[in-house]
N, C-alpha and C positions, 0 to 999 in steps of 0.2 A: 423935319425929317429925323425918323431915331437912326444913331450913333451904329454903325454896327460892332458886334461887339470884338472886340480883340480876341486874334488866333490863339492867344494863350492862354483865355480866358473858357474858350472853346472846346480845350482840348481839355482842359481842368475840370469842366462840366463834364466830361465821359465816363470820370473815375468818381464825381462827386466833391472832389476836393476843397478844402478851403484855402484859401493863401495861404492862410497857418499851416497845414499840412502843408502845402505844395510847397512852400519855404522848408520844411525841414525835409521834404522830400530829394529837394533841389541842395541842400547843404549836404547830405548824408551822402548823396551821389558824387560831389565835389567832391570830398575827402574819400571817399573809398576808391577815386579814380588817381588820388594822388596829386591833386590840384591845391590841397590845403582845405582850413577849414573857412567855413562861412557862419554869421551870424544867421537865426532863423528866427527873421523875421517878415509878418506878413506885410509890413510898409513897403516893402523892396515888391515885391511881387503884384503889389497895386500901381507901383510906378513903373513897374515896366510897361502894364496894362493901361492905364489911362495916363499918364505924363509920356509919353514916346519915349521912356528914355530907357535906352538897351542895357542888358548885362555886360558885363567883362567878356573877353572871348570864353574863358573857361569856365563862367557861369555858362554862358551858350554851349560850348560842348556839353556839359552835364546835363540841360535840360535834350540837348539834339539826343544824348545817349537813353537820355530816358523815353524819349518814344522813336527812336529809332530812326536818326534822319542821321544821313552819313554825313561827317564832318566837310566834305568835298560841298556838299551841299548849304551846309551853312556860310562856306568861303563864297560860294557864287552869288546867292541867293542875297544873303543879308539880312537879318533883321526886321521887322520881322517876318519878312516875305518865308524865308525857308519852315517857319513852322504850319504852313499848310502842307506839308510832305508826313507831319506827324501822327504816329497813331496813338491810342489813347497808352496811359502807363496804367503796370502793374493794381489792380484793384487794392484799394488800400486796408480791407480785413486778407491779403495774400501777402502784402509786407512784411518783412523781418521786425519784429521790434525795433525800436531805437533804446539808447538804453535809458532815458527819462522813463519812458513809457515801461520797462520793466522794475524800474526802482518803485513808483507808484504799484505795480502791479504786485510785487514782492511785500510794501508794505499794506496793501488790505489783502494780506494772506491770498495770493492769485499765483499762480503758479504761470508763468509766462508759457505760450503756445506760436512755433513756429508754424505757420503755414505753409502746406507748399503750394509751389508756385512753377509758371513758367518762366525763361529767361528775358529778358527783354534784350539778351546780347543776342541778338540775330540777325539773320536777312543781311539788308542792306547795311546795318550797324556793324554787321562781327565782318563781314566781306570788305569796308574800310579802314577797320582798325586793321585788318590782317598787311590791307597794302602799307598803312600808313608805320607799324612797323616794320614790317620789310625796308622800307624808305629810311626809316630812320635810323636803326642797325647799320645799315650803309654809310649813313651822311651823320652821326651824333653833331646835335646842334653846340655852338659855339660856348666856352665860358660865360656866368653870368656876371655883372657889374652892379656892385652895389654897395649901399655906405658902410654896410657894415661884413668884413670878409673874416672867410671861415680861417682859423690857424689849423696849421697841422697837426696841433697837439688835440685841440677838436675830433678832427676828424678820427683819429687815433681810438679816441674814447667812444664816437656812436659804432668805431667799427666793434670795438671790444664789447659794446653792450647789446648788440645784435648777434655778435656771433655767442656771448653765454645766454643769450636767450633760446636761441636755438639749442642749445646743452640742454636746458631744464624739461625740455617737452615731453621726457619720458620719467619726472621725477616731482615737476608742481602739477596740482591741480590744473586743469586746461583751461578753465572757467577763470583763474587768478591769471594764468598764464595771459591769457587773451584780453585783461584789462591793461597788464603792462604791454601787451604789443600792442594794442591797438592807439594807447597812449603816445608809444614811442617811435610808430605810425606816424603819429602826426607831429611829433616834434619833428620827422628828420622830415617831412614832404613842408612843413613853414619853414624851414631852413632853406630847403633848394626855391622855395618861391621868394622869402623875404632876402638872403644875403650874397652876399659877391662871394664867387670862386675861383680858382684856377683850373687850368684842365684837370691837372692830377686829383683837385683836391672834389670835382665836382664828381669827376667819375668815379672816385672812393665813396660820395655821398650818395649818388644815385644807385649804387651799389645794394650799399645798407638799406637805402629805402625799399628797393629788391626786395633783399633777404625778407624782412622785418612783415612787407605785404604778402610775402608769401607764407611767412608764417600766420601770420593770417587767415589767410586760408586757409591753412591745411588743417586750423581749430575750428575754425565755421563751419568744414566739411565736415570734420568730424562731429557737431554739436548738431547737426541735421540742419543751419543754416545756408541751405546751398545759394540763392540767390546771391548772399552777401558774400561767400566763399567765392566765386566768379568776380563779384566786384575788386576784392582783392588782389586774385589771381591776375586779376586783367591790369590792375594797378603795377603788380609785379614785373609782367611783360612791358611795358611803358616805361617803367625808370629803367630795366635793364639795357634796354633800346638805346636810351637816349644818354646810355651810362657807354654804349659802344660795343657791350659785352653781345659774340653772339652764343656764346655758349649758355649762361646764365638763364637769355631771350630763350634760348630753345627751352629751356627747361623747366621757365614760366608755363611756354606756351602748352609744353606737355601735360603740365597738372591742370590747367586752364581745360584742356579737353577733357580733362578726368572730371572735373566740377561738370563738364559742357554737358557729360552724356546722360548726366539724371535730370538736366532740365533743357538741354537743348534738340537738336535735330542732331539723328548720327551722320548724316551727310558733313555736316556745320566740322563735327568733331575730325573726321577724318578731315577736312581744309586748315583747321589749325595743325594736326599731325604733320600735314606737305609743308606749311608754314616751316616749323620748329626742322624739317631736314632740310628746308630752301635754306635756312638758314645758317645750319650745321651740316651737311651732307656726309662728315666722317663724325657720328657723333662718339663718343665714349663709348665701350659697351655697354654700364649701366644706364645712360641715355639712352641706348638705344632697346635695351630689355623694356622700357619705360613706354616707349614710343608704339612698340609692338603691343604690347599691352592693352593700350589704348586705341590700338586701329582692332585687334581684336576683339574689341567688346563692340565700338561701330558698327563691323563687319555684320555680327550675331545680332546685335538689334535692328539691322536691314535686309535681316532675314540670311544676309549671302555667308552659309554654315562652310562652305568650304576655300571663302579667302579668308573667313576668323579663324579656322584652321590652322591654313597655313601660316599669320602671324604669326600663332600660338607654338608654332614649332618654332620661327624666328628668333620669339621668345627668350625659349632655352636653349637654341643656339647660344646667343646672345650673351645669356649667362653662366653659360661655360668659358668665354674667353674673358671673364671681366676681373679684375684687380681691382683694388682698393687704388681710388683717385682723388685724389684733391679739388680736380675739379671740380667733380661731381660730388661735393661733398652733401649736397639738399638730398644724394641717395643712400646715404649709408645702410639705409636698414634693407636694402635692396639682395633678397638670398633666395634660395629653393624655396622655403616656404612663401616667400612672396608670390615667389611666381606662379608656386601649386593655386595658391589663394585668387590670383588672380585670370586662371585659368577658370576656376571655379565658377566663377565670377560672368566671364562670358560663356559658361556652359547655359548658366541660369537667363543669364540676358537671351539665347539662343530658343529659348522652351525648352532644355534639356534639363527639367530638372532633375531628375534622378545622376544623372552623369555629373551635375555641380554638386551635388551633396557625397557622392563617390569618391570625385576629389578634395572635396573639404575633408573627407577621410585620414585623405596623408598628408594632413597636415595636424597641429597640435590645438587647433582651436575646439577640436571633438573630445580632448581629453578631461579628462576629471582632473589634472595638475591644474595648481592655478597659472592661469594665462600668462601674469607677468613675469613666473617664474622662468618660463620657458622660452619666449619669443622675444627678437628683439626689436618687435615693431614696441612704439609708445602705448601707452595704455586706450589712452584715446582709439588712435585705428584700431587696435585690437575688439576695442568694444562696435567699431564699425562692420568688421570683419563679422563680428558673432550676428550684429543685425541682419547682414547679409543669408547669413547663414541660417536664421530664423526665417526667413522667407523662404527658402527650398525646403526646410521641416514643415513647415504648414503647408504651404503647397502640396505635399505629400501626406499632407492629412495629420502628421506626426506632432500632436500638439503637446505631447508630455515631453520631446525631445526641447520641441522650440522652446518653451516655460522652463526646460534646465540652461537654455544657451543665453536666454534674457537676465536668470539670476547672473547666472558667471558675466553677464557684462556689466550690470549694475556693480559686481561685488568688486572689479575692480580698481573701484575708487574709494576712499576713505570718505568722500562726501562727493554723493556721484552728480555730475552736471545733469541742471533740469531739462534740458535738450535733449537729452541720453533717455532721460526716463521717460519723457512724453514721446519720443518716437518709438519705445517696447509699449508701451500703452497703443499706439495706434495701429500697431501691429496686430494685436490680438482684441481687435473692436469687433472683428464679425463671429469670436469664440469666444463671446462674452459669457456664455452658457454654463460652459466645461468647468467643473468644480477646479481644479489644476489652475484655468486663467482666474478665477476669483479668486485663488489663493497666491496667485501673482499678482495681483491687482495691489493686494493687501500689504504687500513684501514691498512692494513699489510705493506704497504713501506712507508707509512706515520709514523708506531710505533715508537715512540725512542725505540732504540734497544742497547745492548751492547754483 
């Protein structure tokens, strides 16, 4: 009688996968969830499949998360009974790169190409993590024990090199920036997996880990890596949790919905927003400018034009009563123009797009001054801000506008990220015609790029 074949084998045939891929598929996931890194290798993945012999728990969360089996479920279920609940993962030409795969690509002169994609944080996946930190926020699990423990003079130093990393975001390249965090990403998430700490010294570290993944995010987002920008983001929400902090967790959970709403369900988005007040109910006012923000754009992409409204007036309630806070320090850039910007933002999410380019108006992104002279958002958003805003000019037909608002975003790097440039290029695929986008086309392979 033939063998049947193993469920993980199963599900790996839906996407085409090889073990080799699925191993680095499965390692890339580990680490971006904050688990540490893993070796990628296809041996491991064949022993799961024909030798019985199971992953670690946190191997299994990564693969549950990849197709979307709630971690409740894996508890029950067991090995490998819970991967019949799975659904197939992300198709693997809609993956992010890995960065082997773009150093190859860079050296036969290829210009890396992000796909987009939809989230695989959804459904039954983002509805468990949502409870599981709730839970955890609550109850932060115990110090860990191990041979080798962190000193305070340690800790001391990942906090000092997390918090100047965050400094630099408006002043190195975002492309440099994003190799040393993602670097330093995984140095502080093998620390909290490989050594012993104390309480003081773990929730200082699960802190940093915080910070460091969310910086993360907020360059992936910006580099038009949104899937991976969510993995981050969701990485951030998870150490903060389990770091105790619920202010921080909110504030994961808040940019978590910002990633959520270009690839998730606006439903989804607005469940993390309730999350982040379940768990902060007085937040900060720039929390809370943050939060409104973010149900307003929900609102407008679920069509309901007059509760995105009313956030939006929240909004600038909101940011009328706010002061400079410490706490809130992941918002500093948080001012009128953000909020103009981000009003903007859900006019266009709503079909309004004449009323979002209105208000892109009072703001300085419409200006002929250069962008960073003026705004104190990082260069990065900035040039996200203009993509944005090249979508309501074409939409409106206005192609000679949108082709000045893609140079000023390019121009504002010294060597602009190839992410930045391939998403102006996708921009204007269906005005490939227009002499203006061929003379953008031109300006754009000509950029130094990195």
């Amino acid at each position: 009688m033939t063998r049947p074949r193993h469920p993980l084998a199963l599900l790996r045939a839906l996407t085409g996968d090889t073990q080799l891929s699925y191993a680095e598929l499965v390692a890339d996931t580990h680490e971006a969830l904050g688990f540490g890194k893993l070796y990628k290798r296809r041996e491991k993945v064949s022993r799961w499949e024909t030798q019985e012999i199971p992953p670690d728990y946190t191997t299994q969360l990564s693969i549950a998360h990849i197709h979307q089996v709630p971690e409740e479920e894996v508890q029950r279920l067991r090995w490998p009974y819970w991967l019949h609940l799975g659904t197939a993962a992300t198709p693997r030409a809609a993956r992010p790169r890995t960065r082997e795969e773009t150093i190859d690509a860079i050296r036969d002169k290829e210009r890396p190409t992000v796909h987009p994609a939809r989230s695989q944080f959804t459904g039954p996946a983002l509805a468990s993590f949502i409870r599981k930190t709730l839970a955890t926020v609550a109850s932060p699990p115990p110090p860990a024990h191990g041979s080798h423990q962190i000193t305070p003079d340690t800790i001391t130093l990942i906090e000092d090199r997390s918090n100047t990393l965050y400094k630099l975001v408006s002043t190195v390249n975002p492309v440099t920036l994003y190799r040393v965090a993602r670097a330093e990403f995984g140095l502080t998430t093998a620390l909290l997996t490989d050594s012993g700490y104390d309480h003081t010294t773990g929730t200082k570290l699960r802190l940093a880990t915080s910070r460091t993944a969310h910086l993360c995010g907020l360059i992936a987002k910006g580099l038009g890596e949104n899937i991976r920008a969510e993995q981050y983001y969701s990485a951030a929400v998870r150490a903060a949790a389990r770091a105790g902090s619920r202010l921080i967790a909110s504030v994961c959970l808040a940019d978590l919905a910002w990633s959520h709403i270009d690839v998730g369900a606006p439903g989804e988005v607005l469940s993390l927003i309730e999350a982040a007040r379940t768990i902060t109910p007085d937040p900060p006012p720039r929390l809370a400018v943050v939060l409104h923000s973010r149900e307003a754009r929900a609102h407008a992409r679920l069509g309901e034009i007059i509760a995105s409204a009313k956030a939006l007036d929240h909004t600038t309630s909101a940011l009328a009563n706010s002061t400079p806070d410490a706490a809130t320090s992941l918002y500093t850039n948080i001012d009128d123009e953000w909020v103009s910007i981000a009003a903007a933002r859900a006019w266009l999410d709503a079909g309004q797009t004449k009323r979002a380019l209105e208000q892109f108006t009072t703001t300085t992104l419409l200006d002929d001054k250069p962008c960073s002279g003026v705004s104190i958002q990082p260069p990065l958003l900035v040039a996200r801000d203009l993509l944005t805003v090249i979508d309501a000019q074409l939409a409106l037909r206005d192609v000679e506008a949108a082709v000045h608002s893609a140079r000023r975003a390019v121009s504002l790097f010294d060597r602009t990220p190839t992410g930045l440039i391939n998403q102006c290029r996708r921009k204007f695929i269906s005005h490939a015609d227009a002499p203006a986008v061929q003379d953008l086309m031109e300006f754009l392979t000509e950029t130094p790029a990195i």
